[in-house]
C-alpha positions in Angstrom: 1.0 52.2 26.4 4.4 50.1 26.2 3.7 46.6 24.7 5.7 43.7 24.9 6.4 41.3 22.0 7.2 37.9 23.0 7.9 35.2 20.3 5.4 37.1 18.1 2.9 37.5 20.6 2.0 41.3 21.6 2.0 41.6 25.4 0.0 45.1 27.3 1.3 45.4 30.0 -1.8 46.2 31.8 -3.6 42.8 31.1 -1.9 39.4 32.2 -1.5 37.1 29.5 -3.1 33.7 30.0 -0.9 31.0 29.8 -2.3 27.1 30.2 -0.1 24.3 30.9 -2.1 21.4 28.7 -0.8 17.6 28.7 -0.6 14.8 31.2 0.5 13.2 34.4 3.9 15.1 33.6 2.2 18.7 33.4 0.4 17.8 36.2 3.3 16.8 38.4 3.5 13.0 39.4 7.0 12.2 40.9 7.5 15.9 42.3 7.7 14.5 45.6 10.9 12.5 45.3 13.9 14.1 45.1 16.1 11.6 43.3 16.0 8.2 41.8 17.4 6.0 45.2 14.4 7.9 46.8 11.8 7.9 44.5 11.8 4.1 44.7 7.7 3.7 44.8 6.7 7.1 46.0 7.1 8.4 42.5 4.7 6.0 40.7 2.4 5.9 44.0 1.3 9.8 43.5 -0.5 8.5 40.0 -1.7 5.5 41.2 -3.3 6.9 43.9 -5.1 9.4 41.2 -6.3 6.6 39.4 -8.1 5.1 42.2 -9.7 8.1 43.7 -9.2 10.8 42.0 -7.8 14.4 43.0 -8.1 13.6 46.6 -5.8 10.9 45.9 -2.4 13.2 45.1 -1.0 16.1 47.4 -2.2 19.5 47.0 0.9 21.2 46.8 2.2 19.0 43.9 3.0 20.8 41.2 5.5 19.7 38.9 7.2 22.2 36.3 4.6 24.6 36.8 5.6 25.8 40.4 8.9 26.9 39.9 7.7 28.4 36.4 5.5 30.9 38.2 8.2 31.8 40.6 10.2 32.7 38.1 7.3 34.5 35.9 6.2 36.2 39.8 8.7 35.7 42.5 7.0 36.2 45.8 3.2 36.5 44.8 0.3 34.4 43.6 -0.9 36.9 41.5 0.8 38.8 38.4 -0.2 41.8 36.4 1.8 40.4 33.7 1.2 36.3 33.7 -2.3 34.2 34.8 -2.3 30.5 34.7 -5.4 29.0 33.2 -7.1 25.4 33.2 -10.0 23.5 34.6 -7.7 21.8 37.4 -6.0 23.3 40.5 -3.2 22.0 42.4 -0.5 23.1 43.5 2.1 25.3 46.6 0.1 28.1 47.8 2.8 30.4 46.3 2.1 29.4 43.1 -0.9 30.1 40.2 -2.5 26.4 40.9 -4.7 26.4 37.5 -3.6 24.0 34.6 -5.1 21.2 32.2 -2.9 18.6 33.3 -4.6 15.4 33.8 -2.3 12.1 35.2 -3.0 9.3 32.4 -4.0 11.3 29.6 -3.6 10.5 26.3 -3.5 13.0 23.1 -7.0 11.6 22.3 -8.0 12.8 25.8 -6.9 16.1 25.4 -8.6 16.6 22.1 -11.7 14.7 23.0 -12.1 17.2 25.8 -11.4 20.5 23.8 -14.6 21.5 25.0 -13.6 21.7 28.4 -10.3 24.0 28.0 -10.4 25.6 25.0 -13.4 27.8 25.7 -10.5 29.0 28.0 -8.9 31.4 25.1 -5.8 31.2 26.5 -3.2 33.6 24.9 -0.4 30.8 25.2 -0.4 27.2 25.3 2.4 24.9 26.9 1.8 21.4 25.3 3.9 18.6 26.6 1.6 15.4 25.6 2.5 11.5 23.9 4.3 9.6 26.7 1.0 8.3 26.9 0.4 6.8 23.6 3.2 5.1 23.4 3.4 4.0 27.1 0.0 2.6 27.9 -1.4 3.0 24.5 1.6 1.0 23.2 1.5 3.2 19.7 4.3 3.3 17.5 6.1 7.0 17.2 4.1 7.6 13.7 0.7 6.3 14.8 0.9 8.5 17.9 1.8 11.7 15.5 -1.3 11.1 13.7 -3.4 11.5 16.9 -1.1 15.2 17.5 -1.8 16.4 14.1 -5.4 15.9 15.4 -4.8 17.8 18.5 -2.7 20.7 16.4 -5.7 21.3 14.2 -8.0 21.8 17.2 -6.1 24.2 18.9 -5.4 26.3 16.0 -9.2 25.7 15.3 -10.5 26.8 18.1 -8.1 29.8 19.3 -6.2 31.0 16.3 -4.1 33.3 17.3 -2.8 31.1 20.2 1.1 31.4 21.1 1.6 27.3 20.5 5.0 26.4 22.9 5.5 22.7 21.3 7.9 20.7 23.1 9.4 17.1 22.6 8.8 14.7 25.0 11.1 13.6 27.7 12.9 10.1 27.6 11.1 7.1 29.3 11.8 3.6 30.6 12.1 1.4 27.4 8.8 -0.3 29.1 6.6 2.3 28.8 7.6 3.3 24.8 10.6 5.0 25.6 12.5 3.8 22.5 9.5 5.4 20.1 10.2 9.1 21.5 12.6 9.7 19.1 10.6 9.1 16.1 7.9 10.6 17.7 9.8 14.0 18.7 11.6 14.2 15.6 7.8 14.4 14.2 7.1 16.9 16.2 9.9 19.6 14.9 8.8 19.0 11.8 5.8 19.9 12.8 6.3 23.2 14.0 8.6 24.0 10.6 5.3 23.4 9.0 2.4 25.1 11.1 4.6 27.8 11.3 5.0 27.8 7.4 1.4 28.0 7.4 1.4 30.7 9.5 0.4 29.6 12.7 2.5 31.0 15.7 4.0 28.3 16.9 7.8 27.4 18.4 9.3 24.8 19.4 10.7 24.1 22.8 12.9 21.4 22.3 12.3 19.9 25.7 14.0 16.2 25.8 17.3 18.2 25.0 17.1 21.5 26.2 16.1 20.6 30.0 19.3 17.6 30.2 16.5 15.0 31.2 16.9 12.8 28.3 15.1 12.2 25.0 16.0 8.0 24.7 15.8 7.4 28.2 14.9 9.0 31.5 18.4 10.6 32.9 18.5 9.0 36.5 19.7 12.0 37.9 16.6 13.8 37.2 14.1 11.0 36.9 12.0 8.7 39.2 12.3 5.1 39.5 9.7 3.1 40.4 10.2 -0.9 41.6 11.7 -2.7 38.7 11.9 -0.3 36.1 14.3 1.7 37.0 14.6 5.8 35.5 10.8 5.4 34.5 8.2 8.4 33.6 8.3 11.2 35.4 11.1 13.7 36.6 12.0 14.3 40.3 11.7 17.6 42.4 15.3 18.0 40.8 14.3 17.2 37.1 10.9 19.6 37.1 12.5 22.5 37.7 14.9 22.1 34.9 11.8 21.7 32.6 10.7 25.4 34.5 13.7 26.9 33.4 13.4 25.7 29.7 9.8 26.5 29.4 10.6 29.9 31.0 13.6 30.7 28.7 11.1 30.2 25.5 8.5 32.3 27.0 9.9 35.4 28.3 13.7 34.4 28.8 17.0 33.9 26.0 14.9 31.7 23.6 11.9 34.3 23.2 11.8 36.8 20.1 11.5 39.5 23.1 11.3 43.8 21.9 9.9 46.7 23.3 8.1 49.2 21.6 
């Protein structure tokens, strides 16, 4: 049987490999609607809001963020793949698209951690983990407090399925507001984080997000980024910004970042 290796993962090509999208309001894909910043003018920040006062009936069912154009570039044209599965306790999302994921709008690292029990019974093969605006937006933590709190996370997931493909990836810029000026610290934490997980053997990469996808790592490019009224380039990307996030996570799993051979 051919097998696939990916980034040190070995792929069959007769079982799909799971793959679950883990982090916050950005993995779950508030501000997908708007398609720029003039536009996204309250609509961005109202998707959220509405989660927070009723819950998942509160955003639209088709919204998606990142993760819709990743699967259509993982399985153009079908919502199943014998190669790729989305995993996760949530699902929302296009109909064209694997809906499942762990994204919850709000979350902190704490609350992914404090709810291992929930996903990581999951065993997915890969994890993407895009998590911290959070902490340092609501949670107002400094860069280094809110690294202590990932460490946690790290040692959970590594706990709890060992021989997980970890995709790590900075954070994207934010309003100054909502912490923006402590992702830098915070992501600079994070590659050395994957130099030394990976040191210890753990297989895990780094997907450099806040540079890699052009959306900004001190700040929230406009171009690609919601505003919301009176803070202008805030938290989450547009439906022009999320599918530049697609392509980078893409390019690390499968694409011309992966460690990809063919035995």
């Amino acid at each position: 049987m051919a097998r696939f290796f990916v980034g040190g993962l070995s792929l069959a090509v007769s079982a799909p490999v799971t793959i679950m999208p883990l982090g916050d309001s950005i993995t779950f894909g508030c501000g997908d609607g708007c398609e720029g910043s003039i536009g996204g003018v309250g609509s961005c920040g109202d998707q959220c809001a509405r989660y927070d006062l009723i819950g998942w009936r509160g955003v639209p069912a088709a919204q998606s963020g990142f993760r819709a154009p990743l699967w259509r570039k993982l399985s153009p044209g079908s919502v199943t793949s014998p190669d790729w599965d989305f995993v996760g306790s949530h699902q929302n999302g296009p109909d064209d698209s694997d809906r499942d994921h762990e994204g919850i709008p709000g979350a902190d690292i704490e609350e992914i951690w404090r709810t291992r029990d929930v996903w990581l019974p999951q065993n997915p093969d890969v994890i993407l983990l895009h998590i911290g605006t959070n902490n340092m937006g609501k949670g107002l933590q400094q860069g280094l407090e809110a690294l202590k709190h990932l460490k946690i996370l790290l040692d959970v997931i590594f706990e709890g399925v060992p021989d997980v493909r970890l995709l790590l990836s900075t954070i994207i810029g934010s309003t100054a507001v909502y912490g923006g000026k402590q992702h830098l610290p915070f992501n600079e934490g994070i590659r050395d984080f994957v130099v030394t997980y990976a040191a210890a053997g753990h297989n895990i990469e780094l997907v450099d997000m806040a540079r890699e996808s052009a959306i900004g790592e001190d700040g929230c490019n406009p171009e690609f980024c919601c505003s919301l009224p009176n803070i202008p380039a805030g938290i989450h990307p547009t439906g022009e910004g999320y599918p530049l996030m697609a392509d980078v996570w893409y390019n690390h799993i499968v694409g011309k970042s992966a460690n990809l051979t063919v035995v």
